[in-house]
C-alpha positions as CSV (number, residue, x, y, z in Angstrom):
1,X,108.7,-15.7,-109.6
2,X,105.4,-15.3,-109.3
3,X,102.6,-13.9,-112.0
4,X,101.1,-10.3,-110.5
5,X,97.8,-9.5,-111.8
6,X,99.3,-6.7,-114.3
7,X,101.7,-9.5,-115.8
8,X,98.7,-12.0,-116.3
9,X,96.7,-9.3,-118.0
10,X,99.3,-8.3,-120.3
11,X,99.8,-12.4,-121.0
12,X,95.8,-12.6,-121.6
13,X,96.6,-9.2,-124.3
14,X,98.9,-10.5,-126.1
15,X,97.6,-13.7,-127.0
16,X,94.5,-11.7,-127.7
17,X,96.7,-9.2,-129.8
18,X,98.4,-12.6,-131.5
19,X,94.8,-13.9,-131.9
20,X,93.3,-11.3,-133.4
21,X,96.0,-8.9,-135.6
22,X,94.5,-5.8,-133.7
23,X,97.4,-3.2,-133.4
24,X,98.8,-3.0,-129.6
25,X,98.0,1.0,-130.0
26,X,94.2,0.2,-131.0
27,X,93.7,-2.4,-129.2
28,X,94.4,0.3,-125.9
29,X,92.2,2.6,-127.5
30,X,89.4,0.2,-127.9
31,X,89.5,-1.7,-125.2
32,X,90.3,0.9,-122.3
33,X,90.0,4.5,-124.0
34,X,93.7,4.3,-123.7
35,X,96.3,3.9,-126.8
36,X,99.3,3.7,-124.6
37,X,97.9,1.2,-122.4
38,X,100.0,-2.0,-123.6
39,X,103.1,-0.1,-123.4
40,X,102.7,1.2,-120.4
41,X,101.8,-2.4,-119.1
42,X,105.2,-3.9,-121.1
43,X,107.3,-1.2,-118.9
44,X,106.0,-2.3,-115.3
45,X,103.5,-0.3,-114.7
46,X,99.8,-1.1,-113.7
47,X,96.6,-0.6,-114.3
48,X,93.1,-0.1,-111.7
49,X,90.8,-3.1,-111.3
50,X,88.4,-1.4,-113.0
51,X,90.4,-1.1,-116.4
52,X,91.4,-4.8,-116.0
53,X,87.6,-6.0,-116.2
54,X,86.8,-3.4,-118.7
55,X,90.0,-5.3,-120.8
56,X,88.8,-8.4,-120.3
57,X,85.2,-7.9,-121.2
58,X,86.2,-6.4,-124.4
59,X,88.2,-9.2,-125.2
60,X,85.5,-11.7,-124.2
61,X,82.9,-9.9,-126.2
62,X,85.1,-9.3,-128.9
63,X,85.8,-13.1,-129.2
64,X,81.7,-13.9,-128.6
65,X,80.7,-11.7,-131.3
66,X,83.6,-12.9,-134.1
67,X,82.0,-16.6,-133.1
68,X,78.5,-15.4,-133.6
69,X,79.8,-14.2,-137.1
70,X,81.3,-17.5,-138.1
71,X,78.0,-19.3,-137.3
């Protein structure tokens, strides 16, 4: 069985979710605008490109800017 770019993304939040202790609720709200996103993710459904790289650069900048503060 093969990883579909909705099940990677959801892999990539919640180690993010793990990594961070941001609720699954705000972490949709933040990150897409959306609080139900990670749920809807969990129960198969999938998201636009657009929303994926919008995830993704939160995360990254999310994880830039707590580095930045450890410094």
């Amino acid at each position: 069985m093969t990883n579909t770019p909705h099940q990677q993304l959801l892999t990539e939040i919640d180690a993010f979710i793990a990594e961070s202790g941001m609720g699954v609720s705000y972490f949709g709200k933040v990150a897409s605008g959306n609080s139900e996103l990670v749920q809807r993710l969990r129960s198969g459904g999938r998201v636009w490109p657009e929303t994926q790289d919008k995830v993704r650069t939160f995360m990254k900048r999310y994880r830039e800017e707590r580095m930045e503060a450890a410094e």
